[in-house]
ZAMARGU-4260 file (C-alpha; in steps of 0.2 Angstrom, whole numbers, plus 5000, padded with zeros to 4 digits):
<rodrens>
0) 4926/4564/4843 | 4932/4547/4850 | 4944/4535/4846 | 4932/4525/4833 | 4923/4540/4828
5) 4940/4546/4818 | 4941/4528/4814 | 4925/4528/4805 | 4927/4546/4798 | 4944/4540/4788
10) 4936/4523/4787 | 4923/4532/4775 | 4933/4547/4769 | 4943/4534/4760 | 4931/4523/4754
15) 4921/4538/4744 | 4938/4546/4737 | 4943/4528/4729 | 4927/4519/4727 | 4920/4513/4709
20) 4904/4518/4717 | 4895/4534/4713 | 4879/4530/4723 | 4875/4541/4740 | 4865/4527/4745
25) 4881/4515/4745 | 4890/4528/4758 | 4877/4531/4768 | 4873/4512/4770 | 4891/4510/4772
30) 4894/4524/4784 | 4878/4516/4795 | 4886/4499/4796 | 4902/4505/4802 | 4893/4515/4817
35) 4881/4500/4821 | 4899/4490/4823 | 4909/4504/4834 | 4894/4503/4845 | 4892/4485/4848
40) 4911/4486/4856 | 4912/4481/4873 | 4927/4488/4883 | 4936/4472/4891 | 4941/4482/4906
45) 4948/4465/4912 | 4967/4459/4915 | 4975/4448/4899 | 4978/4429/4903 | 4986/4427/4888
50) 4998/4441/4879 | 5000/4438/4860 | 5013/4451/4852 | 5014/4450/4831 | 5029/4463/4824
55) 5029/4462/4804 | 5046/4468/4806 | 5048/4484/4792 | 5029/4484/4790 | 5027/4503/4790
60) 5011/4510/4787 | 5013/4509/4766 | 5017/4493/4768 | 5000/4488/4778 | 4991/4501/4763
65) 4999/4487/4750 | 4997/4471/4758 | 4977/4475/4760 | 4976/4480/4741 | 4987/4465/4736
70) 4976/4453/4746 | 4959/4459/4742 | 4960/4476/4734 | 4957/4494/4740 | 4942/4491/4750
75) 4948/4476/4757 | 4953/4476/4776 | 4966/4463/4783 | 4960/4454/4800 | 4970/4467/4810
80) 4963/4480/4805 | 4947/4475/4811 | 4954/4476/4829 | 4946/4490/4839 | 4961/4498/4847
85) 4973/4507/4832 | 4986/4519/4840 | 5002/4525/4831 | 5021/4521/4838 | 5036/4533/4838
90) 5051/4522/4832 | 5067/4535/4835 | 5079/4526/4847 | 5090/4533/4863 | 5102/4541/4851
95) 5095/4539/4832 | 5081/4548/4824 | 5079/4533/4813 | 5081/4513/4823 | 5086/4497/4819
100) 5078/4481/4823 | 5090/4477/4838 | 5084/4493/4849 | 5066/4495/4843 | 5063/4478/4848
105) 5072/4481/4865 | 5059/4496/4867 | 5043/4486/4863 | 5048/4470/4876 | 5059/4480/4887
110) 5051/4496/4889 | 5065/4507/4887 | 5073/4514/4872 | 5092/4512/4867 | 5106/4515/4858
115) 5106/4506/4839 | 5112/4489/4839 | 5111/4485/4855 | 5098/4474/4863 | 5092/4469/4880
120) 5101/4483/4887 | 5097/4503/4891 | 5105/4517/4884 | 5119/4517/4895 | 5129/4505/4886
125) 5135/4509/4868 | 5137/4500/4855 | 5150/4486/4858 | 5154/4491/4873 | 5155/4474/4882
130) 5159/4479/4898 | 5145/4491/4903 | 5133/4477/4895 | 5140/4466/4909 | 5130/4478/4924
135) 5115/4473/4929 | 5108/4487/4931 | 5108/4489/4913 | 5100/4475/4910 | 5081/4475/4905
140) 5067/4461/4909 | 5057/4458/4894 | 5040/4454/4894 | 5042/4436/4892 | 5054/4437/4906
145) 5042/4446/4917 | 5027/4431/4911 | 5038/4417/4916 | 5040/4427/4934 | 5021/4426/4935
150) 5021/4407/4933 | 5015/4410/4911 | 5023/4400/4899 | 5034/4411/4887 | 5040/4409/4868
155) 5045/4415/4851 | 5040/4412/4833 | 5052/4421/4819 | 5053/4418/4801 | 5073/4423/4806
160) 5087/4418/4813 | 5082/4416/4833 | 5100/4425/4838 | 5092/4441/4827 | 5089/4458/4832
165) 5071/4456/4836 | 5069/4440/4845 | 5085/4444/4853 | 5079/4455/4867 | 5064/4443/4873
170) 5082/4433/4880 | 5097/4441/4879 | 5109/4456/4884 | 5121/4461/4871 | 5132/4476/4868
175) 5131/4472/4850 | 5117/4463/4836 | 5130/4456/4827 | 5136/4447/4842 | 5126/4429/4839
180) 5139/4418/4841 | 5157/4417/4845 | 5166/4419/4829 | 5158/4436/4829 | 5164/4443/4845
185) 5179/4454/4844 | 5194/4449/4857 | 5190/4463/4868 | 5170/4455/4870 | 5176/4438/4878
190) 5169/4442/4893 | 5154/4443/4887 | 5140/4427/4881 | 5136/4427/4862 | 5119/4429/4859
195) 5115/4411/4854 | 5123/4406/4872 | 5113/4416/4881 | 5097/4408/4875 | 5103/4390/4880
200) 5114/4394/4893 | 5106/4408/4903 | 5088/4414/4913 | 5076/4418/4903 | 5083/4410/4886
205) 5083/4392/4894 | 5065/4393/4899 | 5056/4399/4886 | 5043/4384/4881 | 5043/4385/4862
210) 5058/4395/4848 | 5055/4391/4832 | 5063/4401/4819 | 5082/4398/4809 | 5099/4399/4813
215) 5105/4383/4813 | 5123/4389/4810 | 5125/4400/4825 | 5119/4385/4836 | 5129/4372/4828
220) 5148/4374/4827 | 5154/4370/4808 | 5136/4367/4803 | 5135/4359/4786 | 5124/4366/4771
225) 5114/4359/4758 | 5108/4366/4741 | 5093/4371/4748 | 5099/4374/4764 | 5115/4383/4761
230) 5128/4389/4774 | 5128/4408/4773 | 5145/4419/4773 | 5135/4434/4778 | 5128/4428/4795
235) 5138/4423/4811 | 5146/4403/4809 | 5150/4396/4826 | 5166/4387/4825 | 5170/4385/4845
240) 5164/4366/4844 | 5148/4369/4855 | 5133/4360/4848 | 5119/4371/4856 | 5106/4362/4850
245) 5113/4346/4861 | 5113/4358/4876 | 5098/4361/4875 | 5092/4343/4875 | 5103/4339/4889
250) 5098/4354/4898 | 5080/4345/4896 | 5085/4329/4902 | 5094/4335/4916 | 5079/4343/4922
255) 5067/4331/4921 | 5056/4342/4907 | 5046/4334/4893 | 5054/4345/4876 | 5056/4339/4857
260) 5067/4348/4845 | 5063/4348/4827 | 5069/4353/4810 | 5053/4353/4796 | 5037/4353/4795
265) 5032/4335/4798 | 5040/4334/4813 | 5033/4349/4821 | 5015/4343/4813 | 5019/4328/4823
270) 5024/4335/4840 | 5017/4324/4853 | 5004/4333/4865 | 5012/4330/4882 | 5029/4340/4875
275) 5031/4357/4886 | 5047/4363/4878 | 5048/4365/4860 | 5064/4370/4851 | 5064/4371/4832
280) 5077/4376/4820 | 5071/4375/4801 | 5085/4382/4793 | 5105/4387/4795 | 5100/4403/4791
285) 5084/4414/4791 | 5069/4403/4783 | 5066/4403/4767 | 5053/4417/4759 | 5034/4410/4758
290) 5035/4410/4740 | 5051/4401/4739 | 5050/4388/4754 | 5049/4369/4753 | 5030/4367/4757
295) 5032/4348/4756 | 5033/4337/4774 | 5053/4339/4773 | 5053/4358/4773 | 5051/4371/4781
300) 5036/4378/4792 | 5028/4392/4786 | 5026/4408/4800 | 5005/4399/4802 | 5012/4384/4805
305) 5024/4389/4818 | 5013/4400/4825 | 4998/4385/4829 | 5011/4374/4835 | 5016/4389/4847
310) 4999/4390/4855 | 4995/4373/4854 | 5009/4372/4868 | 5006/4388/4877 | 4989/4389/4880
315) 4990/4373/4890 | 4997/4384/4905 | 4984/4386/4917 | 4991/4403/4922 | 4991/4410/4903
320) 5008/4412/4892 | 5017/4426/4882 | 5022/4424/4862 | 5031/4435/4851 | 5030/4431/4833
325) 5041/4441/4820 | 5036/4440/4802 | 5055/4447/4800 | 5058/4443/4780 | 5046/4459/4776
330) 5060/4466/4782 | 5074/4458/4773 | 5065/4459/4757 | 5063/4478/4760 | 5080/4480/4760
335) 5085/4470/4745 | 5071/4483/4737 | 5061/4469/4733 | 5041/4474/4737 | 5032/4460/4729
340) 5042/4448/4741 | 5039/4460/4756 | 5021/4461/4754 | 5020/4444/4750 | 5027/4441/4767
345) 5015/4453/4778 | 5003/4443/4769 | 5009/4428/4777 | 5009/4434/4794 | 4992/4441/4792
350) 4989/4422/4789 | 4996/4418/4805 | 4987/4433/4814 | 4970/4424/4811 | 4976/4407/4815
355) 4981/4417/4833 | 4962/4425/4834 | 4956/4405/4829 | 4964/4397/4844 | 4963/4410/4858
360) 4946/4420/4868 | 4945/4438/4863 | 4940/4437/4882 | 4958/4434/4891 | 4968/4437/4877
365) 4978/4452/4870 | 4984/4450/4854 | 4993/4467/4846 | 4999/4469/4830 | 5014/4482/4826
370) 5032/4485/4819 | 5048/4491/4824 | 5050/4504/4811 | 5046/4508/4793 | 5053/4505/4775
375) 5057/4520/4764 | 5042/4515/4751 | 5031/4527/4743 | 5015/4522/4734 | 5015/4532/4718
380) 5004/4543/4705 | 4988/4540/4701 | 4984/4522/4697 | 4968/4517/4693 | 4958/4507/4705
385) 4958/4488/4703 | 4976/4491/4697 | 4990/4479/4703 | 4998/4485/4716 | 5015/4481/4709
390) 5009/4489/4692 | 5015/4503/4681 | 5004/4520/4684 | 5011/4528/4667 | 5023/4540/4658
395) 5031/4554/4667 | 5028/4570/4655 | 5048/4574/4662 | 5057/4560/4656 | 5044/4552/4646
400) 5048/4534/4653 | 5035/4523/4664 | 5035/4525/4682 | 5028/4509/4695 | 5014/4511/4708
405) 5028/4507/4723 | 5045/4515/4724 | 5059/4516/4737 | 5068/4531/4744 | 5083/4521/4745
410) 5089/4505/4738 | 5103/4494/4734 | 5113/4495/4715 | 5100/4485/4709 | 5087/4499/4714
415) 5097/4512/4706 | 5089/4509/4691 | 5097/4526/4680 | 5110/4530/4666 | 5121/4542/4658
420) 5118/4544/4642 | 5129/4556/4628 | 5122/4562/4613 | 5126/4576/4600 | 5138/4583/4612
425) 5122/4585/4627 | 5124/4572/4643 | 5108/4568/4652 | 5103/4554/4665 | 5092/4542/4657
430) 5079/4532/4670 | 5075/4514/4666 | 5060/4512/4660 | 5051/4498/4670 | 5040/4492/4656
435) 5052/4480/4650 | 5055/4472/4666 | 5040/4460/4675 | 5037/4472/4686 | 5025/4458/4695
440) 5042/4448/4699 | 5045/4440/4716 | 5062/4448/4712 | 5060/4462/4705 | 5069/4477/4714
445) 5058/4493/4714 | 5068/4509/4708 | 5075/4521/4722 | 5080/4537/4722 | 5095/4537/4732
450) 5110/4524/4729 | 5115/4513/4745 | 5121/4497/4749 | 5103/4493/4752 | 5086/4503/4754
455) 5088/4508/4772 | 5074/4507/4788 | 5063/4525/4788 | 5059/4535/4804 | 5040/4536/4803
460) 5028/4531/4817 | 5021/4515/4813 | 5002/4508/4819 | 4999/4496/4832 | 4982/4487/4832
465) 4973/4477/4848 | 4962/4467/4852 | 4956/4458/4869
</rodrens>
């Protein structure tokens, strides 16, 4: 059986286990259309003009399964999933059975896994090690370093900080994540060039055509916050006195390029159409959530937004260009335990997925959809179809307390959501019961079963979907 044979089988397995429908007529006529569709594919045997790469950072398979039932229900399917190349992913990295965002993310643009935490790099350089990050030969060429070699434009698109573990490796060489700016660096790393620095200063960074994301701290020595816009203690703050932002416009000048830097939505709305190098930074730190952001003229992009201005600047290259875009606050919310907020995010970047299939030829332009690794979230029970995904399934005949559809298998204290209780002289663990919480909260935290400072990444494969 082929590649959308098994598709269509599950397609259909699925829809007849979960289906309201009773009717054989309803599967049959459903099974037809599905077939009628995998036949009309054609195969584009051709080479990709344009190369557009989505990672919904943390947007492991369950996650997917409850983004599509948030948005549209079970039978729903999310743009994505309409591509007609679906494989899976193995995540591990060079030297863990379970990655984080740095390594996975140097494996999908570099080509070659690593050692967790570093980025840009192969596997013989070890975390923080600063002086074997400094041989070249350890040193990889992403893919947008390898498109600007072929004369394509190149850029990047994050709902994070651009210093940050996943659009680090499209630029930068580091021993260590952690090492975005200077005031992070230890006093045995100053040899080496922050992160931040690198994608100013240094080949590719400097010539990327469009980065639009957060960070405005790392860029900016002594950056000042606002109440909506604070400064944040947990995140790299550049106190070295370089003002990065103003290197990069006089990097510009110097060469002669046309560039514009903006810092909200109206100015990136209002980007003139002759600019060629578009640098935007939309917040000190990562960018709000979607359900939280300033969606006024004065605020912040969304990950859409940022995402049409991209390819409104790209696709202007004759020769074709490269974009990465990271829908990177599923992730964070992940591991604040949050799964409304998470979902809530890959729903976004869905959003953006079909602004890229809007604006570009399915003809000479790739476009893939993936992650860098999974969440530890579990979809629970046996809830009821048309149920909210962020619902409670029912009573647990163990403990007699309510139990919600979503879980975690790690979380943060506010995840660990159980008791010790002493009565008539017994001691037992007593489990929250979520029904007195709003369980449909943006900041709700789901319960976990193990206690850690937050839920942490899971090793499962994750799915990538293509089309072009």
């Amino acid at each position: 059986m082929n590649l959308w044979g098994v598709l269509v089988f599950v397609s259909v397995l699925c829809e007849a286990t979960c289906s309201l429908q009773t009717d054989q007529k309803h599967w049959n006529d459903l099974a037809e259309k599905e077939l009628h569709e995998a036949l009309q594919v054609k195969w584009n045997l051709g080479t990709a003009k344009n190369v557009i790469v989505f990672v919904g950072d943390g947007m492991g398979p369950n996650t997917v399964t409850a983004t599509r039932i948030y948005q549209g229900g079970e039978t729903h399917r999310m743009s994505f999933e309409k591509f007609p190349h679906v494989g899976l992913l193995k995540t591990y990295s060079a030297d863990k059975m379970v990655p984080d965002s740095a390594c996975s993310a140097t494996a999908l643009f570099g080509g070659v896994k690593s050692n967790l935490g570093t980025l840009g790099v192969d596997a013989t350089v070890t975390r923080n090690d600063c002086p074997a990050s400094l041989n070249k030969d350890a040193r990889l060429n992403s893919l947008a370093a390898l498109a600007l070699n072929a004369g394509k434009s190149s850029g990047l698109v994050t709902t994070m900080r651009v210093t940050h573990a996943t659009p680090g490796p499209i630029y930068a060489h580091s021993a260590s994540r952690s090492w975005e700016c200077e005031a992070s660096m230890p006093v045995n790393a100053k040899q080496c060039k922050d992160i931040a620095r690198q994608l100013v200063e240094d080949w590719p960074g400097r010539d990327l055509h469009v980065v639009l994301g957060g960070g405005r701290q790392v860029l900016v020595s002594n950056s000042t916050g606002t109440q909506e816009d604070p400064v944040s203690s947990w995140s790299c703050y550049r106190q070295d006195g370089r003002d990065l932002i103003d290197a990069y416009k006089k990097d510009k000048e110097t060469r002669g390029l046309r560039y514009k830097v903006v810092a909200n939505t109206r100015e990136l709305e209002n980007v003139d159409d002759n600019v060629e190098y578009l640098f935007g930074i939309f917040a000190n730190e990562h960018m709000k959530y979607e359900f939280e952001r300033n969606k006024g003229p004065e605020g912040q992009p969304s990950i859409s937004d940022m995402t049409k201005a991209a390819i409104k600047i790209l696709k202007k290259n004759p020769n074709g260009f490269f974009l990465m875009v990271e829908g990177g606050k599923i992730d964070l919310a992940h591991h604040r335990g949050r799964a409304k907020t998470a979902i809530d995010e890959a729903a976004a970047m869905e959003r953006a997925v079909k602004i890229a299939i809007n604006m570009t030829d399915e003809e000479d332009t790739l476009i893939i959809v993936t992650s860098d690794h999974t969440h530890t979230l579990t979809i629970n029970g046996y809830p009821k179809r048309g149920s909210s995904i962020f619902g409670i399934v029912g009573e647990s005949p163990f403990d007699h307390a309510n139990y919600t559809t979503l879980s975690y298998g790690t979380g943060g204290p506010g995840s660990f959501q159980y008791s010790v209780e002493t009565k008539d002289n017994e001691t037992r663990v007593i489990r929250r019961d979520p029904s007195i919480d709003d369980t449909e909260s943006f900041m709700y935290e789901q319960i976990a079963a193990i206690p850690l400072d937050e839920n942490s990444h899971g090793g499962g494969d994750v799915a990538i979907y293509a089309r072009g």
